[in-house]
VOPAGU-2260 file (C-alpha; in pm, 1 decimal, decimal comma):
REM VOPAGU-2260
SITE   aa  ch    i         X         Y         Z
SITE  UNK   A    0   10672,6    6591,8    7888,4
SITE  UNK   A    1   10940,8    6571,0    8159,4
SITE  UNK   A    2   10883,8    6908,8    8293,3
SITE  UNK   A    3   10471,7    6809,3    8342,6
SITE  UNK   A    4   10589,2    6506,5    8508,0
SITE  UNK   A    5   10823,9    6660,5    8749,4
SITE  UNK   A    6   10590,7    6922,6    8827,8
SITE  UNK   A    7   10292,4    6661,3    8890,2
SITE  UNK   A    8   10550,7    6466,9    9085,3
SITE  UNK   A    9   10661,1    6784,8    9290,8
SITE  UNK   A   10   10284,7    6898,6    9336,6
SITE  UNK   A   11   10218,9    6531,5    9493,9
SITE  UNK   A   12   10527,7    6572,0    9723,8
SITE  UNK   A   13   10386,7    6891,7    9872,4
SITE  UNK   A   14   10014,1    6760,7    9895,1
SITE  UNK   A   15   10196,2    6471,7   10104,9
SITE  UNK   A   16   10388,1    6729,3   10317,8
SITE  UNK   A   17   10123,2    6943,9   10413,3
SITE  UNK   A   18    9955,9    6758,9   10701,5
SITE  UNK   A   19    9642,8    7001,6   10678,7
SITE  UNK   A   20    9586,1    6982,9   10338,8
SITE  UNK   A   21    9298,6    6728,5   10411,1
SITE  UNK   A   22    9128,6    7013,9   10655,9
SITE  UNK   A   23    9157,3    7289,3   10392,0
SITE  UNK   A   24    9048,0    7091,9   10141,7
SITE  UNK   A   25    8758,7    7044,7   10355,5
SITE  UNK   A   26    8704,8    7382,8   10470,4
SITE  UNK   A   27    8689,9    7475,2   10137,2
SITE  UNK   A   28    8385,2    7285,4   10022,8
SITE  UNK   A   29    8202,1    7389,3   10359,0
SITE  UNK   A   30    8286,9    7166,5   10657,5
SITE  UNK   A   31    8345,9    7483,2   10866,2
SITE  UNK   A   32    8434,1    7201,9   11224,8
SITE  UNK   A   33    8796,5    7184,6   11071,1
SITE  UNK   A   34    8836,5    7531,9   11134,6
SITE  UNK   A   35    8862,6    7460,4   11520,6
SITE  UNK   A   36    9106,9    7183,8   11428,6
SITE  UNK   A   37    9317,4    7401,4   11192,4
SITE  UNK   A   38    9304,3    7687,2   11524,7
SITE  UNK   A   39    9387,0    7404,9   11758,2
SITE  UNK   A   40    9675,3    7328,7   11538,4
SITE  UNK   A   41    9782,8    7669,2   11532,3
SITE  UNK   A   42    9674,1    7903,3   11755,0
SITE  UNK   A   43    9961,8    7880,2   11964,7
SITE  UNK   A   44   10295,2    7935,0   11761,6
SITE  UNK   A   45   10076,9    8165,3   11501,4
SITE  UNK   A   46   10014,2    8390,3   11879,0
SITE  UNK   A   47   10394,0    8354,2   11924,0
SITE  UNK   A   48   10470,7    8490,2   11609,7
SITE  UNK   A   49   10270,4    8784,6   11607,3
SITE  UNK   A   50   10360,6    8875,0   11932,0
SITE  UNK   A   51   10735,6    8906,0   11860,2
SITE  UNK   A   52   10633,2    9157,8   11576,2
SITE  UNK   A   53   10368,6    9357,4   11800,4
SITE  UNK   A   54   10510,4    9326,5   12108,6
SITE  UNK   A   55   10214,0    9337,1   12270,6
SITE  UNK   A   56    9946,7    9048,7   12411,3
SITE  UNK   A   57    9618,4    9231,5   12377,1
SITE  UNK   A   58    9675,0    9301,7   12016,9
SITE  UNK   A   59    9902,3    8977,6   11948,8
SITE  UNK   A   60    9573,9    8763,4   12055,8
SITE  UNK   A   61    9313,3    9017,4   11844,8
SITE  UNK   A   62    9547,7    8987,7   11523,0
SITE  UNK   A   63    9578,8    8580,2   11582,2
SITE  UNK   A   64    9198,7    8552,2   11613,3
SITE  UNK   A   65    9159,2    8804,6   11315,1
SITE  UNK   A   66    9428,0    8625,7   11098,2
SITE  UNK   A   67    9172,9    8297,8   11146,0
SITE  UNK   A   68    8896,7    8512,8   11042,0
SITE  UNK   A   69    9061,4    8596,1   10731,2
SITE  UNK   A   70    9147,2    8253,5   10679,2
SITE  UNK   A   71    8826,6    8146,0   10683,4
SITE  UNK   A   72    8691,2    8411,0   10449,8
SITE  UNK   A   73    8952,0    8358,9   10230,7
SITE  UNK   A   74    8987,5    7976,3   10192,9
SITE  UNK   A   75    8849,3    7947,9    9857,9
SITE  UNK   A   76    9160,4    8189,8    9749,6
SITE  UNK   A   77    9412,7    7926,0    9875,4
SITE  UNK   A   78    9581,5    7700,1    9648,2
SITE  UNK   A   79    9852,5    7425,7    9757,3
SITE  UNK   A   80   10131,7    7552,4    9577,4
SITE  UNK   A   81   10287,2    7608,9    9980,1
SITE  UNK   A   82   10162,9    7496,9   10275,2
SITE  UNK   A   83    9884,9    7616,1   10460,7
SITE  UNK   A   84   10076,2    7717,0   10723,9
SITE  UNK   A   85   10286,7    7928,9   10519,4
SITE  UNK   A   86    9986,9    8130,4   10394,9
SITE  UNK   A   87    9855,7    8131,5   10740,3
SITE  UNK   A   88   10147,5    8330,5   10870,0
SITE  UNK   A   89   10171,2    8551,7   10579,8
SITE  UNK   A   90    9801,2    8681,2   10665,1
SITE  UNK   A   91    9951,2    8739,3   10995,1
SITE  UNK   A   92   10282,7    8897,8   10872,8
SITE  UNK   A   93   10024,5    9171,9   10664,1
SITE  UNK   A   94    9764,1    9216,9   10945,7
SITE  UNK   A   95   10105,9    9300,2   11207,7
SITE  UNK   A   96   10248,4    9547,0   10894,7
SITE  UNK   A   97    9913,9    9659,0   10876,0
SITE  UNK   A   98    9870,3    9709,0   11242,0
SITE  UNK   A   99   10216,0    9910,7   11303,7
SITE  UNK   A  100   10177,3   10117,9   11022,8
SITE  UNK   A  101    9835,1   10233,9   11119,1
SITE  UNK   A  102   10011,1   10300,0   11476,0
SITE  UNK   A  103   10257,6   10521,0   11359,5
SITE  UNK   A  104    9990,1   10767,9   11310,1
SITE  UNK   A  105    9825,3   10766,9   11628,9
SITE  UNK   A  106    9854,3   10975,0   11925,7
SITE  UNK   A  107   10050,6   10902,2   12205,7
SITE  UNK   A  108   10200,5   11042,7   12536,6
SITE  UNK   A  109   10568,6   11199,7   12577,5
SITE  UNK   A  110   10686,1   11231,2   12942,9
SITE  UNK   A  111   10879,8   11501,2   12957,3
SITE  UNK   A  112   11045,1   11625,4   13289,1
SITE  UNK   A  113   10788,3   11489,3   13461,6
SITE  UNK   A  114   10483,2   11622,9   13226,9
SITE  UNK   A  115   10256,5   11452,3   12981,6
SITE  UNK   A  116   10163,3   11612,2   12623,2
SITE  UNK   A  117   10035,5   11420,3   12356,4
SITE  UNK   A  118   10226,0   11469,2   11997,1
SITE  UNK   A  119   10205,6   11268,4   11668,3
SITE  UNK   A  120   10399,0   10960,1   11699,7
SITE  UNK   A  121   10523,7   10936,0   11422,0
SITE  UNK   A  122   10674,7   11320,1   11441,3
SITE  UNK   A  123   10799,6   11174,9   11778,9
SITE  UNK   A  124   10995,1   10913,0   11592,8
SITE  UNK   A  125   11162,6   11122,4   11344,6
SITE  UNK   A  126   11285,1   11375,1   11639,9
SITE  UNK   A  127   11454,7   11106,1   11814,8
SITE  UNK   A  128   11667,5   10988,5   11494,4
């Protein structure tokens, strides 16, 4: 009986803590408006993040806007056992993996004394270990 009450107890704690519970929980049963104020919320520090992973703003700004996609597509799958912003940024963290690992396989150009050919990347990377 304890353990049921310290779990309800600990459940309420983190419903209290997460200040955009109220928007998910809306979002979830269809008011799509509190998806602007979720991206308002955000937008800018989830950017941040995935640029230091990327490295790059084009991309950084596509996989921020595509992590809120996701979001929204994938709202009924969240649950508040962690805060919304914690799933947020771990769509993020997979669509950067994602992102660098397809990378690795593309094409890209090696200046070499002063000429350009075009080799695997990733056969690039393990010459230069």
């Amino acid at each position: 009986m304890r353990a049921f009450q310290a779990d309800a107890c600990l459940s309420s704690l983190r419903k209290e803590e997460d200040s955009d519970l109220a928007l998910v929980l809306a979002l979830q049963h269809g008011e799509d408006r509190t998806l602007n104020e979720l991206m308002d919320r955000h937008r800018e520090g989830l950017f941040r993040f995935v640029l230091r992973h990327v490295r790059n703003e084009t991309d950084a700004l596509e996989l921020t806007m595509e992590t809120f996609v996701r979001a929204y597509f994938n709202v009924g799958k969240f649950r508040p056992r962690a805060k919304f912003v914690t799933w947020l940024y771990q769509i993020a963290l997979n669509l950067c993996r994602d992102h660098l690992r397809s990378r690795a396989y593309q094409y890209w150009a090696v200046s070499s004394n002063g000429t350009k050919t075009y080799a695997k990347r990733s056969a690039a990377l393990h010459q230069r270990r």
